[in-house]
N, C-alpha and C positions, 0 to 999 in steps of 0.2 A: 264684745270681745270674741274675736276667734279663736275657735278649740281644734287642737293639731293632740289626734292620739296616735300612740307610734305600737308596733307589733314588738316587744321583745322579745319574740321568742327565737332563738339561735342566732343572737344579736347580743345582747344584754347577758339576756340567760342563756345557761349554757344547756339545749335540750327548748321542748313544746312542752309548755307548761300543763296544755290539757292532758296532752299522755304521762307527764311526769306527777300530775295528780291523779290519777287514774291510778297508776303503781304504790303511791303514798298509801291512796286507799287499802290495795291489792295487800299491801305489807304487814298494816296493822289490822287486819281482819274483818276489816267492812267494809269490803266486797267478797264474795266469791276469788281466791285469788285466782286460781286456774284459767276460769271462764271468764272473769272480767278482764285477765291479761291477754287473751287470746283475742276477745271481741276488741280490746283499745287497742293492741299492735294492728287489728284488723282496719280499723277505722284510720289508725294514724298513715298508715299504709295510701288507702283511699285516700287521705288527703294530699300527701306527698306526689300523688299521682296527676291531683285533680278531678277526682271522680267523686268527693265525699258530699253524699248525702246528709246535708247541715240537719235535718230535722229530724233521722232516724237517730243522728249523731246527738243531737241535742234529748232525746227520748233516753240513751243509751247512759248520758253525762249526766244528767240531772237526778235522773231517779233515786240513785242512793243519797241526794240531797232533801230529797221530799223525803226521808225518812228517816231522817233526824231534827231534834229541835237545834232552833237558832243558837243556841246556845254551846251546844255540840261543835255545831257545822264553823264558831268562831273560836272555838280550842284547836281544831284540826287545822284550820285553814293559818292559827299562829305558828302550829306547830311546823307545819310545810313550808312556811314564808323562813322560819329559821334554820331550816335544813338546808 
């Protein structure tokens, strides 16, 4: 069976999902808001452009992931989906 995945972002949703969770983060206090908001508009920017560095990007996205449990990271992520 073939698998057809589609990009929602500024399609479907309204906004990039990776920046609009980046700020979710930024909002409820786990991230650094200042500095996380600066480095994700920095990044989102670079995308927009076509200059983003996927793996600096993915270092930058993840990290506050690796440090919280699974269990955490699936309250937050219901929480975003319903916002």
């Amino acid at each position: 069976m073939p698998l057809a995945i589609f990009d929602l972002d500024n399609t479907l949703l309204a906004g990039d999902s990776d920046y609009l969770w980046g700020q979710f983060l930024a909002e409820r206090g786990i991230v650094y808001g200042t500095i996380y908001e600066q480095q994700n508009q920095a990044f989102y920017e670079q995308y927009k452009q076509g200059t983003l560095d996927i793996y600096e990007f993915l270092g930058f996205a993840l990290k506050p992931l690796s440090e919280h449990p699974l269990e955490q990271l699936h309250s937050w992520r219901e929480q975003f989906m319903q916002e």
